[in-house]
Residue frames as a rotation matrix with the C-alpha (Angstrom) as fourth column:
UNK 1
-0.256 -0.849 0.462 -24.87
0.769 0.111 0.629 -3.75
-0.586 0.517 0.625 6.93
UNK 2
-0.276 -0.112 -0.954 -24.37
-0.373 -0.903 0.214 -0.80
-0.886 0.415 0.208 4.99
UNK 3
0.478 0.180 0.860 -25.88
0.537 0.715 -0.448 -2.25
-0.695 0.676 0.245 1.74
UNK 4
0.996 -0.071 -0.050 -24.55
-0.076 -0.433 -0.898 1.12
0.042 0.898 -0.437 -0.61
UNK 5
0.465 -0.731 0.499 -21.05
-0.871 -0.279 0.403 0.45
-0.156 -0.623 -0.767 0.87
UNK 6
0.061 -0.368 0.928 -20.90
0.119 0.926 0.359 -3.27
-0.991 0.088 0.100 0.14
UNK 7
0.574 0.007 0.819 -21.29
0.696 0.522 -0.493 -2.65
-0.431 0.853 0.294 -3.31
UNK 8
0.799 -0.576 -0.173 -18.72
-0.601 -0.776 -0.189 0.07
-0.025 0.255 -0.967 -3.48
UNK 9
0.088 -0.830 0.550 -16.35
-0.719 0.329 0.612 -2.13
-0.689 -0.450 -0.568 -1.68
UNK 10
0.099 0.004 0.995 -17.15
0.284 0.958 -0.032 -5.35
-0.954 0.286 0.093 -3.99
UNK 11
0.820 0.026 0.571 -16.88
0.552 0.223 -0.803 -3.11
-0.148 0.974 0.169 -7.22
UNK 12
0.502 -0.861 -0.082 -13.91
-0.725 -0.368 -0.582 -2.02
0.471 0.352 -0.809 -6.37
UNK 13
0.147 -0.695 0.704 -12.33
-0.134 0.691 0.711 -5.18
-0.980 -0.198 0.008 -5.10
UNK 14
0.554 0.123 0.824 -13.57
0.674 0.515 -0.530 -6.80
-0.489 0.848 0.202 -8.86
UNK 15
0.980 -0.025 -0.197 -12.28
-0.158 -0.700 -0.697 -3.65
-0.120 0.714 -0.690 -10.52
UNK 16
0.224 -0.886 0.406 -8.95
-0.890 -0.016 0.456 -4.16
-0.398 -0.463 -0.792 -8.98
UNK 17
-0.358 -0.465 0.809 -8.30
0.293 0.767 0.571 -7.92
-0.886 0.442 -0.139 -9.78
UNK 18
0.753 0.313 0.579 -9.40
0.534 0.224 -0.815 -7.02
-0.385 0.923 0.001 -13.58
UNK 19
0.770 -0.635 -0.062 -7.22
-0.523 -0.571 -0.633 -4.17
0.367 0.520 -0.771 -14.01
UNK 20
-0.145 -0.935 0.325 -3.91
-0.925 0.244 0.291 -5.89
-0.351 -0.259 -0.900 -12.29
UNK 21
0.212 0.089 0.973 -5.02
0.356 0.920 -0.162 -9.14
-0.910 0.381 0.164 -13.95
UNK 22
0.827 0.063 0.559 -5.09
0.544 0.169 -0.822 -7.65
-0.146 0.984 0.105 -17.30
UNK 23
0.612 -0.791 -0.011 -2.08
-0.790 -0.612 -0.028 -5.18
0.015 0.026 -1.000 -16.64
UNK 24
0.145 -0.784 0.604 -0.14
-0.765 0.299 0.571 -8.21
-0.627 -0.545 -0.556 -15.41
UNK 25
0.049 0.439 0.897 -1.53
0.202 0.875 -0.439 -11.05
-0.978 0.202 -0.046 -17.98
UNK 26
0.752 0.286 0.593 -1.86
0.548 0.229 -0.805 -9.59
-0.366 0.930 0.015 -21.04
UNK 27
0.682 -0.706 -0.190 1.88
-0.680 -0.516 -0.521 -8.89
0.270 0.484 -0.832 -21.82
UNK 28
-0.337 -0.642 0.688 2.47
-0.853 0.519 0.066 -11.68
-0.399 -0.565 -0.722 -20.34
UNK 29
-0.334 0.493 -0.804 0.71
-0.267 0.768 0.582 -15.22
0.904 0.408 -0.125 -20.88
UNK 30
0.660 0.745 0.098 -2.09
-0.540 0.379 0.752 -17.44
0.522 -0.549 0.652 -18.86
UNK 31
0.780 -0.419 -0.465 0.92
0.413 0.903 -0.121 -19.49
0.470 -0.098 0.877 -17.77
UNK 32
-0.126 -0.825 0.551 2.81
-0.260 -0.508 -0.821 -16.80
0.957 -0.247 -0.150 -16.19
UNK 33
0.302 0.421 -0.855 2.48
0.557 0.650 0.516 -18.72
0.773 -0.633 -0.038 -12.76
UNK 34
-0.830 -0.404 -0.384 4.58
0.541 -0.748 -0.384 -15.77
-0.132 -0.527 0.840 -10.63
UNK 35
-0.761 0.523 0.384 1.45
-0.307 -0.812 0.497 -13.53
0.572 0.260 0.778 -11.68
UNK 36
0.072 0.846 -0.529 -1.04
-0.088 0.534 0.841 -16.06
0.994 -0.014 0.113 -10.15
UNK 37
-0.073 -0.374 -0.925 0.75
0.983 0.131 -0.131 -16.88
0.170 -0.918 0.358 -7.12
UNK 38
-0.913 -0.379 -0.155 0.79
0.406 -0.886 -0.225 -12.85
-0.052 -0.268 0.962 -6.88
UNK 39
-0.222 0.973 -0.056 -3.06
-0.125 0.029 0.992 -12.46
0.967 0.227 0.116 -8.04
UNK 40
0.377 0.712 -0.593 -3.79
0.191 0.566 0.802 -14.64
0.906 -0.415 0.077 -5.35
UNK 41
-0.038 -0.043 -0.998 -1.74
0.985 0.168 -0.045 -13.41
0.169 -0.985 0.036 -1.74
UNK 42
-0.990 -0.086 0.116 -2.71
0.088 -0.996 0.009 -10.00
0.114 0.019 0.993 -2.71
UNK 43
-0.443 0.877 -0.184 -6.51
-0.591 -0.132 0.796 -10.20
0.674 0.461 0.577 -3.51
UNK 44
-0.098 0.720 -0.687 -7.45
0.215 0.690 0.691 -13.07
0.972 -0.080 -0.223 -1.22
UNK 45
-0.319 0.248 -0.915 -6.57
0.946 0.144 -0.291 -11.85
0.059 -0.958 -0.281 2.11
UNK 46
-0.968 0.246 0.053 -7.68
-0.241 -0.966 0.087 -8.07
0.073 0.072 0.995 0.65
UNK 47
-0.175 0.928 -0.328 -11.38
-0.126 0.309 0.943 -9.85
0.976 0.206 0.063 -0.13
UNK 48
0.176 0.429 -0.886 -11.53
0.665 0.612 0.428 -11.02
0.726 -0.664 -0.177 3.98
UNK 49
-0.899 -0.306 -0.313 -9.55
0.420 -0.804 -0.421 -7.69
-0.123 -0.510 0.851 5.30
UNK 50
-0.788 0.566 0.242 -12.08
-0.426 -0.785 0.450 -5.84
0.444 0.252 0.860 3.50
UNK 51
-0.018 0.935 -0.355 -15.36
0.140 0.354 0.925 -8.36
0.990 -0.033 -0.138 4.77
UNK 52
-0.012 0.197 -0.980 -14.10
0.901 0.427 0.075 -7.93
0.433 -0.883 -0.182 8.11
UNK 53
-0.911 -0.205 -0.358 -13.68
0.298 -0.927 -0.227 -4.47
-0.285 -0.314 0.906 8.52
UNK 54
-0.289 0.945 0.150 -17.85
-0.230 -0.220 0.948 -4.17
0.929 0.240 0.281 6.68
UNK 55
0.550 0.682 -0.482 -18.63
0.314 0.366 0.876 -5.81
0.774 -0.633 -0.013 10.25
UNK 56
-0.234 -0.851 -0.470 -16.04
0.966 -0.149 -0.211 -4.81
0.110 -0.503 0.857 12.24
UNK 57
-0.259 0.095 -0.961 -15.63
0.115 -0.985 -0.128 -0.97
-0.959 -0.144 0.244 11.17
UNK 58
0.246 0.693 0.678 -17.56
0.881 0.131 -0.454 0.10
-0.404 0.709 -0.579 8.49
UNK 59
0.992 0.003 -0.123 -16.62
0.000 -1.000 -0.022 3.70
-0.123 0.022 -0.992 8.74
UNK 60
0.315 -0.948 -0.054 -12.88
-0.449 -0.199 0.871 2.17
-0.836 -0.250 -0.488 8.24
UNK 61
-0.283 -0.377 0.882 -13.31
0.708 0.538 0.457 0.80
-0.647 0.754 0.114 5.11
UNK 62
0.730 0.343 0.592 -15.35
0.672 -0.516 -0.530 3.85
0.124 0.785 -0.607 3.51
UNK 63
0.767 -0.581 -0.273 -12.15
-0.398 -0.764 0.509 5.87
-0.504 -0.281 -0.817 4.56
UNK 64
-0.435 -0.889 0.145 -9.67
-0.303 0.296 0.906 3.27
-0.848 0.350 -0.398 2.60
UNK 65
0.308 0.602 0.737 -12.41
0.851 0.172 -0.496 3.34
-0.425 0.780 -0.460 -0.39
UNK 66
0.969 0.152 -0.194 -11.90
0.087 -0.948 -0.307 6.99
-0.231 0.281 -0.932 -0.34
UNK 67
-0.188 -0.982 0.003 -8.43
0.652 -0.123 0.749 7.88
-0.735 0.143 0.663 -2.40
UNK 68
0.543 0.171 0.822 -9.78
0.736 -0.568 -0.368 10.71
0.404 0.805 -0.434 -4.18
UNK 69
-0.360 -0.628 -0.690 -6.55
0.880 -0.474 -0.028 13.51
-0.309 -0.617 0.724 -2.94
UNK 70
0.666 0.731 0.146 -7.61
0.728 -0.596 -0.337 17.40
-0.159 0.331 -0.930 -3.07
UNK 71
0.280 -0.836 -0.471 -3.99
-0.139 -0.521 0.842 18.84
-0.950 -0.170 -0.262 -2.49
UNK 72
0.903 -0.138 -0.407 -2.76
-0.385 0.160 -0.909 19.23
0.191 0.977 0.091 -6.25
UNK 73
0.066 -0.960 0.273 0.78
-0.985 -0.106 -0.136 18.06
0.159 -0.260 -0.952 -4.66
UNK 74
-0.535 -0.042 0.844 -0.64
-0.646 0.664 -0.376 15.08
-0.545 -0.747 -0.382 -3.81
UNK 75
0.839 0.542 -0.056 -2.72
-0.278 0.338 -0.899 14.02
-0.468 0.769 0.434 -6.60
UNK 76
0.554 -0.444 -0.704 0.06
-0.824 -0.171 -0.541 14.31
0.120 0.880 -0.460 -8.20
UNK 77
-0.585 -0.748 0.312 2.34
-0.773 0.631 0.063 11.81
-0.244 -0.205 -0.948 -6.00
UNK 78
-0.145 0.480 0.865 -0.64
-0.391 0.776 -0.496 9.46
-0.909 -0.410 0.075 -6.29
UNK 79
0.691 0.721 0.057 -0.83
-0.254 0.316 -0.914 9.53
-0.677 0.617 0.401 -9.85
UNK 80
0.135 -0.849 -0.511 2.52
-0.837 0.179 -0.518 9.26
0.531 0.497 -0.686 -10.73
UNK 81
-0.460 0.310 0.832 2.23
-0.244 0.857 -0.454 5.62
-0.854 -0.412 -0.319 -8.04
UNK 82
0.820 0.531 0.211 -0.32
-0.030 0.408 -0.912 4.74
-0.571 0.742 0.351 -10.94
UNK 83
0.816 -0.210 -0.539 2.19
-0.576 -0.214 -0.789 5.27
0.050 0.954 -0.295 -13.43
UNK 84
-0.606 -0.620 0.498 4.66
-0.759 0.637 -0.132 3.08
-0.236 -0.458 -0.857 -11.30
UNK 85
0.202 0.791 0.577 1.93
-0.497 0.590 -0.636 0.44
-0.844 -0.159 0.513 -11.08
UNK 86
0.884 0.313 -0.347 1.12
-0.394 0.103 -0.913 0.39
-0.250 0.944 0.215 -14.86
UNK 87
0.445 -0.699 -0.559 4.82
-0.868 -0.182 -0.463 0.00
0.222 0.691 -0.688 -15.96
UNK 88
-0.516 -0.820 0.247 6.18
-0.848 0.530 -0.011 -1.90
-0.122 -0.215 -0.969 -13.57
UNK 89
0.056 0.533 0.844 3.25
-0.399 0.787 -0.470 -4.73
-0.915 -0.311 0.257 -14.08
UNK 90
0.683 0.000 -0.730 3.67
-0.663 -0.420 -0.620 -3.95
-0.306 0.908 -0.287 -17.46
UNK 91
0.023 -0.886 -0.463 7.23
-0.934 0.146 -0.326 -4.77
0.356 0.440 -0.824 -17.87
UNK 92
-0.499 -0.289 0.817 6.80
-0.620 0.778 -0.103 -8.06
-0.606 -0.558 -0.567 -15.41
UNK 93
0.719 0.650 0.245 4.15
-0.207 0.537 -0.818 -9.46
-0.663 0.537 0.521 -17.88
UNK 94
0.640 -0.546 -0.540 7.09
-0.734 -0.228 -0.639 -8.58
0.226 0.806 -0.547 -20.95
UNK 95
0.057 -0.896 0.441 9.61
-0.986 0.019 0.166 -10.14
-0.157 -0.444 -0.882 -18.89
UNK 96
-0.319 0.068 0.945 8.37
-0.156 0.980 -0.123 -13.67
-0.935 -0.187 -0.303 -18.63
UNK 97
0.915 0.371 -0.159 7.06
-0.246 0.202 -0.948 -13.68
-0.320 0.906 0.277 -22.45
UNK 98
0.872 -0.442 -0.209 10.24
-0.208 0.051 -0.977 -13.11
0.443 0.895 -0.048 -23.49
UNK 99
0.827 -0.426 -0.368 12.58
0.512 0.840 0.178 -14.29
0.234 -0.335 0.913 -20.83
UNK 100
0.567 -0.507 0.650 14.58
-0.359 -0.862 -0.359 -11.00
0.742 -0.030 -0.670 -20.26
UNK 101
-0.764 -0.557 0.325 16.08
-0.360 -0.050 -0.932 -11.84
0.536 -0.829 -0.162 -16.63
UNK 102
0.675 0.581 0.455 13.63
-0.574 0.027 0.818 -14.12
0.463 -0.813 0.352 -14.09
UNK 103
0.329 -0.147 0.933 14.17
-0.926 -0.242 0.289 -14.15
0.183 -0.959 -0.216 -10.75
UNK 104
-0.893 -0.110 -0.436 15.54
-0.017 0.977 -0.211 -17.23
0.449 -0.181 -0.875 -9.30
UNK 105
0.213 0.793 -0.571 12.48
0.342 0.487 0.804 -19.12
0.915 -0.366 -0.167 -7.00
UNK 106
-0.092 -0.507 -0.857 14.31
0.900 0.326 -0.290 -18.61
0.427 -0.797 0.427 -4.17
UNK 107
-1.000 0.001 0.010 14.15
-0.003 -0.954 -0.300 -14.46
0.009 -0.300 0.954 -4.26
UNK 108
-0.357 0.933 -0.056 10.56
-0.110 0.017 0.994 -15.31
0.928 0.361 0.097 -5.60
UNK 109
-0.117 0.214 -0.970 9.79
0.835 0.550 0.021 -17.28
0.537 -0.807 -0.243 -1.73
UNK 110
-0.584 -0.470 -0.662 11.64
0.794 -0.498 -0.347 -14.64
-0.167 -0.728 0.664 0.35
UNK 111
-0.902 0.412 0.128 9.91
-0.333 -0.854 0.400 -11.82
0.274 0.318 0.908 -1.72
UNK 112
0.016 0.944 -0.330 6.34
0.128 0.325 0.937 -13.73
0.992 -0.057 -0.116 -1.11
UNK 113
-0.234 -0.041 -0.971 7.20
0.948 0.210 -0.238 -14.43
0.214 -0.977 -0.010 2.74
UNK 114
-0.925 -0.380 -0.001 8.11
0.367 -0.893 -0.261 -10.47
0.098 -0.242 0.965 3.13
UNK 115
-0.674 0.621 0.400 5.12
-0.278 -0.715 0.641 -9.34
0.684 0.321 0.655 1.40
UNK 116
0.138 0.588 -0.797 2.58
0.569 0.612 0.550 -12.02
0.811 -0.529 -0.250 4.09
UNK 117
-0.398 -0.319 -0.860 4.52
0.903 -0.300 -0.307 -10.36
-0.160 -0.899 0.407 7.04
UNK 118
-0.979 -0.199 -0.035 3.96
0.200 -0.978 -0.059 -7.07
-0.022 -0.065 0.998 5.73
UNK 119
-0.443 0.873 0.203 0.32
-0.116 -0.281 0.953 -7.63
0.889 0.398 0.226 5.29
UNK 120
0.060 0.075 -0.995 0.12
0.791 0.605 0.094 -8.47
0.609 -0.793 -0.023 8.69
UNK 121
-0.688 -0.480 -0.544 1.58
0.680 -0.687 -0.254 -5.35
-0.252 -0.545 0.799 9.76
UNK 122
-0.803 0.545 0.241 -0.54
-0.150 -0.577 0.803 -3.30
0.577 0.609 0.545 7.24
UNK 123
0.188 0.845 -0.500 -3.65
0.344 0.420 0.840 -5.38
0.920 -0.330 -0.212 9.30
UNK 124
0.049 -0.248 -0.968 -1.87
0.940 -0.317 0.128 -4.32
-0.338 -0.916 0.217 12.86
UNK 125
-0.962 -0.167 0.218 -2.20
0.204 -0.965 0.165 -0.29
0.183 0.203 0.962 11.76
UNK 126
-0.518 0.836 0.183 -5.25
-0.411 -0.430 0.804 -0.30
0.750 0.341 0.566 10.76
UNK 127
0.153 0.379 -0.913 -6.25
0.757 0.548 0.354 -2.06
0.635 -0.745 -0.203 13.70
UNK 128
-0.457 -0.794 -0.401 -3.99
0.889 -0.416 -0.190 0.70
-0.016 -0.443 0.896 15.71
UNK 129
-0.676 0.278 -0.683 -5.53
-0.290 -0.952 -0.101 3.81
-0.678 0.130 0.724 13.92
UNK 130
-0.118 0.891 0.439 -9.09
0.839 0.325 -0.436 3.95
-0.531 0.317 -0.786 12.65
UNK 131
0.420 0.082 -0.904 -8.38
-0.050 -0.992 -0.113 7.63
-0.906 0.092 -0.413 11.68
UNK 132
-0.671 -0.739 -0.058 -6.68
0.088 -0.157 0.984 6.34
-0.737 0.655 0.170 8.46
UNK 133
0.619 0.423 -0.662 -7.41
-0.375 -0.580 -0.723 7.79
-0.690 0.696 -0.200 5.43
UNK 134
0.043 -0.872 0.488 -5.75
0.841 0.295 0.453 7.13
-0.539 0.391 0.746 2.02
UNK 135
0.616 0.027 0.787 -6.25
0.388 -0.881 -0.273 10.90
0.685 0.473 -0.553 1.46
UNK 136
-0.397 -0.424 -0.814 -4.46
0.787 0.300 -0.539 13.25
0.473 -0.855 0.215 3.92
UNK 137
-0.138 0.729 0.671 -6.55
0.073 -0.668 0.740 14.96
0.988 0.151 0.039 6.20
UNK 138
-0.858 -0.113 0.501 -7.24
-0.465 -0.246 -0.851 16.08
0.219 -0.963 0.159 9.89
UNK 139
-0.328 0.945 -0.004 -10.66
0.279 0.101 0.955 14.50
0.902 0.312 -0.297 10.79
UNK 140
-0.003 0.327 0.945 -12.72
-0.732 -0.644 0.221 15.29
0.681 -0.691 0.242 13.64
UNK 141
0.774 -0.298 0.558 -11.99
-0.526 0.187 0.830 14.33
-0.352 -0.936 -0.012 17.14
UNK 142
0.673 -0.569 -0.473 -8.83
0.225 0.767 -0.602 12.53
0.705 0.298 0.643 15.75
UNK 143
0.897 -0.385 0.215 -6.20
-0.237 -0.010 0.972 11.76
-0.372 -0.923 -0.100 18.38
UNK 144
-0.132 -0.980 -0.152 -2.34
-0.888 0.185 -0.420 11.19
0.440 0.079 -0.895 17.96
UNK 145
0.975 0.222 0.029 -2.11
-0.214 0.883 0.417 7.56
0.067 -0.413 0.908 18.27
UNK 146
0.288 -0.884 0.369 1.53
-0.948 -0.317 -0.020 6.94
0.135 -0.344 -0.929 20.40
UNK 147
0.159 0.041 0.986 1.01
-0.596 0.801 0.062 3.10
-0.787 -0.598 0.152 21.10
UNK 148
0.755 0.216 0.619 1.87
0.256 0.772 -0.581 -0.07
-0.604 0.597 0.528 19.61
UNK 149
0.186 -0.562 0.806 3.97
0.976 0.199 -0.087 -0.03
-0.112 0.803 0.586 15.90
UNK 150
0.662 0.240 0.710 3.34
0.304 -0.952 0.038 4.10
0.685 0.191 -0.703 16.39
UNK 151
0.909 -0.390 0.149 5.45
-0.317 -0.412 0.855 4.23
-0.272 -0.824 -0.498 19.44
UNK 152
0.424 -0.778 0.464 8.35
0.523 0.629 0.575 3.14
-0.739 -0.001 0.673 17.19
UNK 153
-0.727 -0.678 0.109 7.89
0.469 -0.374 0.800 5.18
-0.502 0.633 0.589 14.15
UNK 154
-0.614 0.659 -0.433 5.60
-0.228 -0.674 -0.703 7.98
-0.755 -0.333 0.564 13.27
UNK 155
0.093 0.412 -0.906 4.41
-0.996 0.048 -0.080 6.64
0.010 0.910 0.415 9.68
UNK 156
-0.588 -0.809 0.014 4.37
-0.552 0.414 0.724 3.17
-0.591 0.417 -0.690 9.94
UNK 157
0.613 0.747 0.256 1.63
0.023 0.308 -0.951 2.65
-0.790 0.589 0.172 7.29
UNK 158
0.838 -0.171 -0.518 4.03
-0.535 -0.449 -0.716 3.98
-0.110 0.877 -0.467 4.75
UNK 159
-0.391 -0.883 0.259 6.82
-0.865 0.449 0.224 1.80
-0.314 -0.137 -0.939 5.84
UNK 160
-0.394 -0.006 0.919 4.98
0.007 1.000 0.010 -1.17
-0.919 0.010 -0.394 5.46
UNK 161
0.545 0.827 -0.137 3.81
-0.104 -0.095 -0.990 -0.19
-0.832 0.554 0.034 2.23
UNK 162
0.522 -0.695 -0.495 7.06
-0.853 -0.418 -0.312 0.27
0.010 0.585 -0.811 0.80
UNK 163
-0.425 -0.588 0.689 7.53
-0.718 0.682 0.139 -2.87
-0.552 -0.435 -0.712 1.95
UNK 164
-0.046 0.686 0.726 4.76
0.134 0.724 -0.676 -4.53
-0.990 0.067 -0.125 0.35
UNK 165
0.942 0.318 0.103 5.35
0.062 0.136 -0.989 -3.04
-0.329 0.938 0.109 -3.09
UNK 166
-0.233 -0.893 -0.385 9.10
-0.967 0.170 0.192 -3.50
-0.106 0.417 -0.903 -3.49
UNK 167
-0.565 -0.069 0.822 8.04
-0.301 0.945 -0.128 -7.37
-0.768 -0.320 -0.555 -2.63
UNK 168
0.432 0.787 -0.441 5.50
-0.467 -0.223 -0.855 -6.82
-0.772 0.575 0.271 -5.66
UNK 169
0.592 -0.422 -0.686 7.85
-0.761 -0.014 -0.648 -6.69
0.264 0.907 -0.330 -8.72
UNK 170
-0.474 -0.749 0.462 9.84
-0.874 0.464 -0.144 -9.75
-0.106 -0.473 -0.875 -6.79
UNK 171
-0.175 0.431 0.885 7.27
-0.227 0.858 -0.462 -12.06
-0.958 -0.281 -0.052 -6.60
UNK 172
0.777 0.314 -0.545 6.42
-0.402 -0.419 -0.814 -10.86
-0.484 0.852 -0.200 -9.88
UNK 173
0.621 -0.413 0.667 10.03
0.632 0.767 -0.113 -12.45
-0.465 0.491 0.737 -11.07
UNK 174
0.586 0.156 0.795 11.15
0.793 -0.313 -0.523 -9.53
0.167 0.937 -0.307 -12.42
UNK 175
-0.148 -0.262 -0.954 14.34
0.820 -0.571 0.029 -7.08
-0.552 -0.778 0.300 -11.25
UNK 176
-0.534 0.426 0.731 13.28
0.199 -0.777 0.598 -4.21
0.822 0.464 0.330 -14.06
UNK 177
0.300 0.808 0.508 10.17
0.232 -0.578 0.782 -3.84
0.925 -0.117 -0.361 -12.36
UNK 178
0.398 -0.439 -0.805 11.86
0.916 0.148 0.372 -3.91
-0.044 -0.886 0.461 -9.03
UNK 179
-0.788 -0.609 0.086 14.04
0.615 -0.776 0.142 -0.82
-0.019 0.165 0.986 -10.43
UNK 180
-0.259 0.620 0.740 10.80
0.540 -0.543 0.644 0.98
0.801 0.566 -0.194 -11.03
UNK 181
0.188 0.550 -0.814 9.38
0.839 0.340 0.424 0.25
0.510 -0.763 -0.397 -8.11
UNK 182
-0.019 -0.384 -0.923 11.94
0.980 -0.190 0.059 1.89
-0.198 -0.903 0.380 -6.27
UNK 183
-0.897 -0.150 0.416 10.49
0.077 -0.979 -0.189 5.20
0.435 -0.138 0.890 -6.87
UNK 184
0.401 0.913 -0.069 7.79
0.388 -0.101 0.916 4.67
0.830 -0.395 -0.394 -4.75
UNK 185
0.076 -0.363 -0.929 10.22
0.992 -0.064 0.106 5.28
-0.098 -0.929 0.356 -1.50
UNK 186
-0.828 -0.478 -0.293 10.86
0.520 -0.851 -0.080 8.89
-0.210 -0.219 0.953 -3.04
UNK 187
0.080 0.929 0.361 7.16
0.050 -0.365 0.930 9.45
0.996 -0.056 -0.075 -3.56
UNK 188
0.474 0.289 -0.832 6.50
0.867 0.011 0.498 8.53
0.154 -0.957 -0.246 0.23
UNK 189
-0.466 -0.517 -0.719 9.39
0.730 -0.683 0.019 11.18
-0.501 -0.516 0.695 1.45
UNK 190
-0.756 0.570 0.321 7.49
-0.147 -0.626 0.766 14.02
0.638 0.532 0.557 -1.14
UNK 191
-0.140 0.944 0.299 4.30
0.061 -0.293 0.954 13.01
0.988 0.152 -0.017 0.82
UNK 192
0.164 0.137 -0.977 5.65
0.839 0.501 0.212 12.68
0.519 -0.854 -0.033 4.02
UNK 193
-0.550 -0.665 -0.505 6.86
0.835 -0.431 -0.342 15.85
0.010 -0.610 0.792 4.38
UNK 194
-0.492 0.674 0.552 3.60
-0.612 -0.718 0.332 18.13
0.620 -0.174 0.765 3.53
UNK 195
0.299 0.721 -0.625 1.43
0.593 0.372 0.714 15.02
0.747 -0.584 -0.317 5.55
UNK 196
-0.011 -0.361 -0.933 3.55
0.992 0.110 -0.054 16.09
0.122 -0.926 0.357 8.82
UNK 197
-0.905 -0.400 0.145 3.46
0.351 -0.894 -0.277 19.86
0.240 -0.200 0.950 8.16
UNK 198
-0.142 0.990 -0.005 -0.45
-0.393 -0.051 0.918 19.35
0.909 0.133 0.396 8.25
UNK 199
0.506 0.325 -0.799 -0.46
0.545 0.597 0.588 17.32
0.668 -0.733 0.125 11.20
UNK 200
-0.654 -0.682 -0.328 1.86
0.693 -0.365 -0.622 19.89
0.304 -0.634 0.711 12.94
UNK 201
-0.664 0.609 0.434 -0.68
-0.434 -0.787 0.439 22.79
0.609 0.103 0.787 12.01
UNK 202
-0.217 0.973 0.079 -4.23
-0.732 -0.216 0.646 21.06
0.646 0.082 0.759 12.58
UNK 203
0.412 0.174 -0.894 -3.52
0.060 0.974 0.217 17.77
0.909 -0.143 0.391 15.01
UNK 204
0.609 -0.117 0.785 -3.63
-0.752 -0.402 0.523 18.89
0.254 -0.908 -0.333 18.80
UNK 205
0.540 -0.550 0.637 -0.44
-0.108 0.705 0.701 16.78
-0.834 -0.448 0.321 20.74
UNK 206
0.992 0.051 0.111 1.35
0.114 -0.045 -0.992 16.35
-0.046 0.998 -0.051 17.27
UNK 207
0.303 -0.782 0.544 4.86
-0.485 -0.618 -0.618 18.31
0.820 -0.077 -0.567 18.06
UNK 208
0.195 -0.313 0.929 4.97
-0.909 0.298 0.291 16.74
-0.368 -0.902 -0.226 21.44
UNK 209
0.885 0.163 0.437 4.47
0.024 0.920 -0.392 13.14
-0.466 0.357 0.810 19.47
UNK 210
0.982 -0.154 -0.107 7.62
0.050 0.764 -0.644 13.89
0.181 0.627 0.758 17.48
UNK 211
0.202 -0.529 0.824 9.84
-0.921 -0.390 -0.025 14.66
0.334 -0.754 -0.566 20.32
UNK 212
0.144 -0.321 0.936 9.12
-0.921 0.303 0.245 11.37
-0.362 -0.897 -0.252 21.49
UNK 213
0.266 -0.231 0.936 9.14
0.121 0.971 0.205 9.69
-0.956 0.059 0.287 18.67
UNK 214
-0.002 -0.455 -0.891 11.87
-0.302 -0.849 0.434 10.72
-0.953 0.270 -0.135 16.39
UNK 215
-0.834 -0.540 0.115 11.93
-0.108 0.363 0.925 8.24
-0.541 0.759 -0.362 13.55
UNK 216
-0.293 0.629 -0.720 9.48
-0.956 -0.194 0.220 8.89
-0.001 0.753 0.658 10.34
UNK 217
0.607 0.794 0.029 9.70
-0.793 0.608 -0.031 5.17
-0.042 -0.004 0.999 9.18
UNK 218
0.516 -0.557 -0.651 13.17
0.332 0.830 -0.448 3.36
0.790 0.015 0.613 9.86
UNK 219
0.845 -0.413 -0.338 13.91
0.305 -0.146 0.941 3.04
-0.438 -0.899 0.003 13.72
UNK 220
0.261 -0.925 -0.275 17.50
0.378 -0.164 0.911 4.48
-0.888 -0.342 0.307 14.26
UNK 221
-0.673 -0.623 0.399 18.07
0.686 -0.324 0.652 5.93
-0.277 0.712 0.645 10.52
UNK 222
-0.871 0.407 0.276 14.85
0.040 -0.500 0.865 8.08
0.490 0.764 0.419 9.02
């Protein structure tokens, strides 16, 4: 085992439940039970993704540690995502103090169910392509990967992400944050469209890949 690696990975799991614990909690109350129930199907199967991939692929988790972006275009989408983050957890904590508009249970479920499935998927990518990065970048010997959830749609990390954090501010109770949210889809298109001019340039088989597979990240529309 990598030994300087485990304790990256473990102080940024911990970092992670403090800051979205205290982003989500303290505007909110200890009793906000939508925050817990969210705490917990985010963080627990991230804690065993992450333990299996230290034994598994090691060299695939220090690549989804790494989110430090060098394109100033891109920093920028990533840091305006923070600023999505912050608010919309923000405002879901506000909500339930003061009782603005929560969710029925029922959108709460569905929104929870979605987000499970999508973590699945999120677990079938990265399974798919070891070349991911949460920077974007060409790496060496990387291959066009055509198979599997890729032979359907060229991005579909970013789909299922967009999936997993619209389902966020839902579980969360909360349709404000939900409205926030939904500028995370027009971040993705902003980063999808210098990722792919990079991968046209520096990724050998690329062009031929999106000939045969025409949709970004929603079969038959985008």
């Amino acid at each position: 085992m990598n030994q300087k690696l485990f304790v990256q990975a473990i102080a940024k799991f911990c970092l992670g439940v403090l800051v979205v614990g205290l982003f989500v909690f303290v505007p909110g109350t200890i009793s906000f039970w939508n925050g817990w129930l969210f705490m917990g199907i985010l963080f627990v199967p991230m804690f065993f993704a992450g333990v299996v991939m230290m034994f598994k692929n090691p060299e695939l988790l220090r690549k989804r540690l790494q989110a430090k972006e060098t394109q100033k275009e891109q920093s920028l989408v990533v840091k305006l995502s923070g600023v999505m983050f912050i608010v919309g957890f923000l405002i879901a904590g506000l909500n339930f103090r003061f009782g603005w508009h929560t969710l029925p249970k029922g959108v709460v479920i569905g929104a929870t169910a979605v987000f499970l499935i999508a973590y699945l998927l999120y677990a079938e990518v990265l399974r798919e392509n070891t070349y991911l990065s949460r920077t974007i970048e060409v790496q060496e010997e990387q291959k066009v990967i055509d198979t599997g959830l890729y032979g359907i749609v060229r991005h579909p990390m970013y789909g299922v992400t967009i999936l997993l954090f619209l389902a966020m501010p839902l579980i969360l109770g909360s349709i404000y944050s939900f409205l926030i949210f939904l500028v995370y889809p027009l971040l993705i298109s902003v980063r999808l469209k210098k990722e792919e001019e990079l991968l046209e340039k520096e990724l050998a088989g690329y062009r031929e890949y999106k000939e045969k597979v025409k949709y970004r990240l929603i079969p038959f529309i985008w």
